[in-house]
C-alpha positions in Angstrom: 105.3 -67.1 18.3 101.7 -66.7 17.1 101.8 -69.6 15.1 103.0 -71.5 18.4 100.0 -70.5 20.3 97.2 -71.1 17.5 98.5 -74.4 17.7 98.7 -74.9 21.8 96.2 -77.6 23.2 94.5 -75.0 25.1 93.3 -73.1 21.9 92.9 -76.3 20.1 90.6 -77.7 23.2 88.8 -74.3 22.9 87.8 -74.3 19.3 86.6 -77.9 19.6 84.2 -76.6 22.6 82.9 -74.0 20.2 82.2 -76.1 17.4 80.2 -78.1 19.6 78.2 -75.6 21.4 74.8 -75.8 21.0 72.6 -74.1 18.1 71.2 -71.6 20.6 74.6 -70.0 20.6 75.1 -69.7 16.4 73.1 -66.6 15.9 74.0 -66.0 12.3 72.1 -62.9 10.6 69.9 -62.1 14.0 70.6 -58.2 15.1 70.2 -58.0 18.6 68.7 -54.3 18.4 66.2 -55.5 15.4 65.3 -58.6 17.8 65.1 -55.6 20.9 62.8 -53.6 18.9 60.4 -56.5 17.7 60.3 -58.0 20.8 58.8 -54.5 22.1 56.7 -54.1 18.9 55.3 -57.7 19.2 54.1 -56.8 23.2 52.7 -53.3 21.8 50.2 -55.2 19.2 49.1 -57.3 21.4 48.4 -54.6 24.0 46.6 -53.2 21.2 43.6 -56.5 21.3 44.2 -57.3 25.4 42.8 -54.4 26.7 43.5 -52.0 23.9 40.2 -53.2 21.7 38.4 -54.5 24.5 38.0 -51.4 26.6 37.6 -49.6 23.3 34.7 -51.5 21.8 33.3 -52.5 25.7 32.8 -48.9 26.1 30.6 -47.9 23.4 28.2 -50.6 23.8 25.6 -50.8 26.5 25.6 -51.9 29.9 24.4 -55.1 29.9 27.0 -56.2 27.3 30.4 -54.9 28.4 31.9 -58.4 29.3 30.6 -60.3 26.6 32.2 -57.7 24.0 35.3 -57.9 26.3 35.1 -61.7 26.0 35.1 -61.2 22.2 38.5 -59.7 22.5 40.0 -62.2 24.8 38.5 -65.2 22.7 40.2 -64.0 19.5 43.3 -64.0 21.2 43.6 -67.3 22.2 42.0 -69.1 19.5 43.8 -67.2 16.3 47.2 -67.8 19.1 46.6 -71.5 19.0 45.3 -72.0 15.1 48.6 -69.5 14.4 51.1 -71.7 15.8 49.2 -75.1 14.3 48.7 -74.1 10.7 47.8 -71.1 10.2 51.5 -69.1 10.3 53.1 -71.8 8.0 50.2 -71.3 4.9 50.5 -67.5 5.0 54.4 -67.3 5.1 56.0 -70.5 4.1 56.1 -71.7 0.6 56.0 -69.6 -1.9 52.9 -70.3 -4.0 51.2 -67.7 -5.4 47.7 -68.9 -3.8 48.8 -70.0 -0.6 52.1 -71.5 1.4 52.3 -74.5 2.9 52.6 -76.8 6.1 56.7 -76.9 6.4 56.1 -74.8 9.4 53.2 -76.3 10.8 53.3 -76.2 14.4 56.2 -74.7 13.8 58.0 -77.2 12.9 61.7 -76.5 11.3 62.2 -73.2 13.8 65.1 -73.9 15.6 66.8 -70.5 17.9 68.9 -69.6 15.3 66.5 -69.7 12.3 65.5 -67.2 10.5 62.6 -66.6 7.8 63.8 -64.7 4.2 61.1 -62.5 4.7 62.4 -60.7 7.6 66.4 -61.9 7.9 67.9 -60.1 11.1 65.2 -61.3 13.8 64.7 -64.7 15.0 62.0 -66.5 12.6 59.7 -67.5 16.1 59.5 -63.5 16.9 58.5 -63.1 12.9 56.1 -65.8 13.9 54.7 -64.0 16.9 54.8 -60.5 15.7 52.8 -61.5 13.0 49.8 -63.5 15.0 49.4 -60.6 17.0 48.2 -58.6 13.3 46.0 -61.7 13.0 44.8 -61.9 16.2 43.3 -57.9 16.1 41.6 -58.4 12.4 39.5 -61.5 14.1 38.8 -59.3 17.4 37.6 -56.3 14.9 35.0 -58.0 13.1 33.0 -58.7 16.3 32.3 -54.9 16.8 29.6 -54.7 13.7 27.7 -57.2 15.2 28.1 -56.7 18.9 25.0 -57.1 21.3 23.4 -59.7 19.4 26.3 -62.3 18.2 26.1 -65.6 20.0 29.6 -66.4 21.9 29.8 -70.0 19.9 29.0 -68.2 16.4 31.7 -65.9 17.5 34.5 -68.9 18.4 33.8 -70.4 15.1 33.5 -68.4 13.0 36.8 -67.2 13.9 38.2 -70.6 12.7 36.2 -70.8 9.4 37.5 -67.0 9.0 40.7 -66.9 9.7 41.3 -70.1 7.4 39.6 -68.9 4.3 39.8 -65.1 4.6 42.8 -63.6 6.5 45.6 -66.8 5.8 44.8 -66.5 2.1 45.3 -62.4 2.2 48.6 -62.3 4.3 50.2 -64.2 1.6 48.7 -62.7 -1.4 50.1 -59.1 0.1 53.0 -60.0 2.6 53.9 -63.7 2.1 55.1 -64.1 -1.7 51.8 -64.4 -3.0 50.2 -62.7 -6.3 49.4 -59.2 -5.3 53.3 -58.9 -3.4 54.9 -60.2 -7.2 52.4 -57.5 -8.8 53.9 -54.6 -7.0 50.8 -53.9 -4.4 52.5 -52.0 -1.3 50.8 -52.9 2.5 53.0 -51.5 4.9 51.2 -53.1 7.8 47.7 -54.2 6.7 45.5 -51.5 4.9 44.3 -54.6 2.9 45.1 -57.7 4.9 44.0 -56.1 8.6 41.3 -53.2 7.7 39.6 -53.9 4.6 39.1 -57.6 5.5 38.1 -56.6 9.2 35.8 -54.0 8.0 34.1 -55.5 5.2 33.3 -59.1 7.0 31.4 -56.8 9.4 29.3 -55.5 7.2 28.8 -58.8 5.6 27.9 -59.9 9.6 25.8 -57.1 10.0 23.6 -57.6 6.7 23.5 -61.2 7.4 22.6 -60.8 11.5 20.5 -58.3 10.8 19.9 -54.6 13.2 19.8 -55.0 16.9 16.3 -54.6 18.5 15.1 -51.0 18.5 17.7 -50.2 16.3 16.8 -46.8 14.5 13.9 -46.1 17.6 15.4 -46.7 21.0 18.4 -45.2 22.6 21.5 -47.6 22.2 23.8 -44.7 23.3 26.8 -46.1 24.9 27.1 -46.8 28.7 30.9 -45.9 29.2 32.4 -44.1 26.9 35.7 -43.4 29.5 36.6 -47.5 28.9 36.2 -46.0 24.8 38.5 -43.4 25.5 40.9 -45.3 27.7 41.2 -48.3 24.9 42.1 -45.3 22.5 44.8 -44.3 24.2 46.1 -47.8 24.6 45.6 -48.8 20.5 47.4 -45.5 19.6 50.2 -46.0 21.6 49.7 -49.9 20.2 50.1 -48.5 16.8 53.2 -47.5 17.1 54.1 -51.1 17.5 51.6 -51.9 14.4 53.2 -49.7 11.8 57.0 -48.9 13.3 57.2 -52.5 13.9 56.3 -53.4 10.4 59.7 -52.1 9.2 60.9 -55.2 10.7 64.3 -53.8 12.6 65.7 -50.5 14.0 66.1 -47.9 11.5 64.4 -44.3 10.3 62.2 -45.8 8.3 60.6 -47.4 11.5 61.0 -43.7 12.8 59.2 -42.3 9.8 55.9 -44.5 10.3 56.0 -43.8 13.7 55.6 -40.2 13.1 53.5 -40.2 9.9 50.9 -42.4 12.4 50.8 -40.1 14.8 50.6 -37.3 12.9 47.7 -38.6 10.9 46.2 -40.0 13.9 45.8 -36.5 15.0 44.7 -35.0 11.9 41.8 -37.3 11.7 40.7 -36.6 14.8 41.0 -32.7 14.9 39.0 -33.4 11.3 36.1 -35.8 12.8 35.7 -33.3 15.3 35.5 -30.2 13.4 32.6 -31.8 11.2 30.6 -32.7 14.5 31.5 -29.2 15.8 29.8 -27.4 12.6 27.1 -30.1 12.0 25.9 -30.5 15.2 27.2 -27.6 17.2 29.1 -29.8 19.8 32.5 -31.8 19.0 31.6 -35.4 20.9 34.2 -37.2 22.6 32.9 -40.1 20.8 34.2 -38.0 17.6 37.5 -37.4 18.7 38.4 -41.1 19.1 36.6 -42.3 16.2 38.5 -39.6 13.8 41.7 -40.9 15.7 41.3 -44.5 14.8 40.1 -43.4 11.4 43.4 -41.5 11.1 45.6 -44.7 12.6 43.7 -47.1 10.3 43.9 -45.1 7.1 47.5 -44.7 7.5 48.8 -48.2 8.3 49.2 -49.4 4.7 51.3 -46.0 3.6 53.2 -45.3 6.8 56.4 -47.0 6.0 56.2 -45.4 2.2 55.2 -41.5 3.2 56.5 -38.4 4.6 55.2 -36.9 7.6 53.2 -34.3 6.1 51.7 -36.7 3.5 50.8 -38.8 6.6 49.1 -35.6 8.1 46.9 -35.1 5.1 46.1 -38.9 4.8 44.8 -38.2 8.7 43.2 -35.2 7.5 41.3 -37.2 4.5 40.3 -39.5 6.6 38.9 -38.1 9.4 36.1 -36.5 6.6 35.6 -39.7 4.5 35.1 -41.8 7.5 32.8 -39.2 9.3 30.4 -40.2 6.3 30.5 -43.2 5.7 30.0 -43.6 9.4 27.2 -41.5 9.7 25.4 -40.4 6.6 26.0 -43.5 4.6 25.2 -46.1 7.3 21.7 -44.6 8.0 21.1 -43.8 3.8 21.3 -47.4 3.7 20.2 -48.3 7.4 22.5 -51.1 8.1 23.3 -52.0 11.6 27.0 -51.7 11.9 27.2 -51.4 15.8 30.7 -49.8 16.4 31.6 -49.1 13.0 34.0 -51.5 11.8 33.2 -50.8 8.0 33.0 -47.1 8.7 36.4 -46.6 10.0 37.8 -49.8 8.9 36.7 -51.0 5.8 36.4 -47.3 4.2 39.5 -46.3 5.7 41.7 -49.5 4.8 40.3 -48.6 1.1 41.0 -45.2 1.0 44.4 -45.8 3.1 46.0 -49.0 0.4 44.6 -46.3 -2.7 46.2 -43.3 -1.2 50.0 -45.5 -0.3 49.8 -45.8 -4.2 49.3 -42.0 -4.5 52.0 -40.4 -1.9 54.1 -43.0 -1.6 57.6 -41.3 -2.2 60.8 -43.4 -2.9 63.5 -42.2 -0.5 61.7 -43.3 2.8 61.0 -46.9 1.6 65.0 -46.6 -0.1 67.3 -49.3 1.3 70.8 -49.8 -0.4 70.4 -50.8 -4.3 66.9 -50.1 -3.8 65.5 -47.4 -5.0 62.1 -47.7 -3.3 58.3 -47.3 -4.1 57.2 -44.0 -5.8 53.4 -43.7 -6.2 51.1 -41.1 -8.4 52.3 -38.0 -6.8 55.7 -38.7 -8.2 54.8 -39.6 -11.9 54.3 -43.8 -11.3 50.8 -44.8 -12.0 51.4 -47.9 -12.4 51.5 -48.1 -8.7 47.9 -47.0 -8.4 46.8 -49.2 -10.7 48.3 -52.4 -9.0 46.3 -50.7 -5.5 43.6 -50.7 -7.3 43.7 -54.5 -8.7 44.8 -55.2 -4.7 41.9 -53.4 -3.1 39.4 -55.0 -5.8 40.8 -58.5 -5.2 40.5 -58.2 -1.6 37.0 -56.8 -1.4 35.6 -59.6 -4.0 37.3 -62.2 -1.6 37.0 -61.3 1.4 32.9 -60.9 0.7 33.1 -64.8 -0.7 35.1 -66.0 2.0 32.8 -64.7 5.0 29.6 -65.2 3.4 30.9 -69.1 3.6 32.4 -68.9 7.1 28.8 -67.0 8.4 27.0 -69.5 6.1 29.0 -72.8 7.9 28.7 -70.9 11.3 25.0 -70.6 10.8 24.6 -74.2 10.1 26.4 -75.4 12.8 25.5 -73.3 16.1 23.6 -70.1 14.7 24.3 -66.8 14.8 22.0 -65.1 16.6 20.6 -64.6 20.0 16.9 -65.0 20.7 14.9 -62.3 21.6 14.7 -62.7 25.3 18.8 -63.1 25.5 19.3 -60.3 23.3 16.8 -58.3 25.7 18.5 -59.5 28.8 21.7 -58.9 27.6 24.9 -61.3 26.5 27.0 -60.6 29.4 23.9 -63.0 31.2 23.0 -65.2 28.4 26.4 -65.8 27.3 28.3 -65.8 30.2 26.1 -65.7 33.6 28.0 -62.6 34.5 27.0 -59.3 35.3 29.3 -56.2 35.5 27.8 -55.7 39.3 25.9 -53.0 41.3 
């Protein structure tokens, strides 16, 4: 009887429809709950630039520059969106040279809606794609903070191409793409190197080369609305969890586990931040609070997806010190002009975040079937350590080269800085012919 039906014209009719659906309906390995959870992940990054980052650095800047550091945000999002999807995506994660990739998926060519990349197998390749120009989209947006209130727009918008070519491309596939520093062992959950060290040194490199705002060091410069600060905070916390749990890639508790080891640490650092203001200066500042938070949130992206929640506490806590200094005491030893801290936060805290995965990271978070994870210091592998270190030294050196040529080429073609009377005036008028109003 069954062997009567399977071979009725009705069933036969049926199979031939199916073999000739389209490719939309072959999903292969794609999980619909991994693709669910990306999806969300992906929006939550992006929320983390537009607003997210633009309320945060608008408010800490003064008055008469709030839109232009706004525009800053916005700009990076649309030009690293556009330069992502042309070239950008295919050299940092196709190919598997141990330099760069290559242009198979240039304008994303070879991404059909079944396709999926090797490097994250159970989500559709083009949400891989996204999820992943949303990381590169933030780095570009951070390294505007350290030289806000005097950065011409145009040096802004090009040296985002020049930057994101030679600098961030390169990195995401040294670390996440199959270059060198992935086939030595370095562990970057979700961008201790690629996202924070890069973002934080090129703004000190920007602020060096710019040079200090007028009346840096004898005028007040205090921030005009420190609520947008606070506001942005909230929105790049909750962000995070998109940042770091995302970077897992799919549903699952190790997702869960960098979730909670960013929150936790998150808090730590800024319970810690504010605790040194509180005994240093008598007052904890709500400016504290939300820089010891991001401290915390960028110190543990590169260990969350390798640490326990405890270990993600005390990464917070170390963090929220370290970062406190080199925000404060450091930056005015050596009196460089880092307007919103990017290398204080960032740059230190990406450092001390990709050293400290190779110290805590324990195996049975990052465990997954035959493998039996990363162990770090802590649990008798040095070696580990060692290759953070080499990965940490290799990005500082290149990230330094790489934006001393993209300020360099900037410079030469539109400038960098605003004159005087512009700078005076403000950029939200010289820039834009917009004012934030009565």
């Amino acid at each position: 009887m069954m062997n009567h039906i399977l071979r009725s014209p009705a069933v036969g009719a049926f199979a031939l429809l199916v073999s000739s659906a389209p490719a939309w309906a072959q999903v292969g390995r794609i999980d619909p709950a991994d693709t669910s959870f990306m999806i969300a992940a992906t929006a939550l990054v992006l929320m983390m630039t537009i607003p997210g980052l633009a309320l945060f650095y608008s408010g800490m800047v003064r008055r008469k520059n709030i839109l232009a550091t706004m525009a800053q945000s916005f700009a990076a999002t649309a030009i690293v969106s556009l330069l992502w999807f042309a070239a950008a995506y295919s050299l940092a994660f196709a190919g598997d040279g141990a330099l760069l990739g290559g242009f198979s998926r240039a304008f994303l060519e070879g991404i059909g809606v079944d396709t999926v990349s090797p490097l994250a197998g159970t989500i559709p390749e083009m949400l891989f794609m996204a999820y992943q120009m949303t990381f590169a989209v933030i780095t570009v947006a951070l390294v505007g903070g350290a030289v806000a209130d005097r950065l011409k727009f145009s040096a802004f918008a090009l040296f985002s191409v020049f930057w994101l070519f030679l600098v961030y491309v390169p990195s995401a596939h040294w670390v996440w793409g199959g270059g060198f520093l992935q086939t030595l062992g370095m562990i970057d959950f979700a961008g201790g190197a690629v996202v924070h060290i890069n973002a934080g040194v090129a703004g000190l490199v920007a602020a060096l080369m710019i040079g200090a705002r007028q009346g840096y060091g004898r005028e007040n410069l205090a921030p005009f609305d420190l609520s947008l600060a606070v506001i942005g905070t909230g929105l790049l916390w909750v962000g995070w969890f998109g940042f770091n749990g995302g970077s897992a890639l799919g549903v699952g508790s190790r997702a869960v586990f960098a979730i909670v080891a960013t929150h936790l640490s998150a808090s730590a650092g800024a319970v810690v931040w504010s605790a040194i203001e509180w005994k240093r200066n008598g007052k904890p500042s709500v400016l504290g609070m939300i820089s010891g938070a991001v401290a915390g949130l960028g110190t543990i992206t590169p260990a969350s997806g390798y640490v326990l929640p405890w270990q993600g506490a005390l990464i917070g806590a170390i963090a929220g010190g370290v970062c406190y200094f080199a925000s404060t005491s450091i930056k005015h030893r050596f009196k460089y002009d880092d307007t919103l801290d990017v290398f204080g936060v960032h740059g230190v805290g990406g450092v001390l975040g990709t050293l400290l995965a190779g110290v805590f990271a324990t195996a049975s978070v990052s465990a997954s079937g035959s493998d039996p994870g990363v162990s770090g210091l802590w649990q008798g592998n040095a070696h580990q350590f060692v290759v953070q270190v080499v990965g940490v030294t290799v990005t500082l050196v290149w990230c330094l080269i790489g934006t001393w040529i993209s300020l360099k080429l900037t410079s030469l073609l539109v400038g960098l800085r605003v004159n005087d009377e512009d700078e005076r005036n403000g950029l939200d008028v010289s820039q834009h012919g917009e004012t934030m109003g009565a």
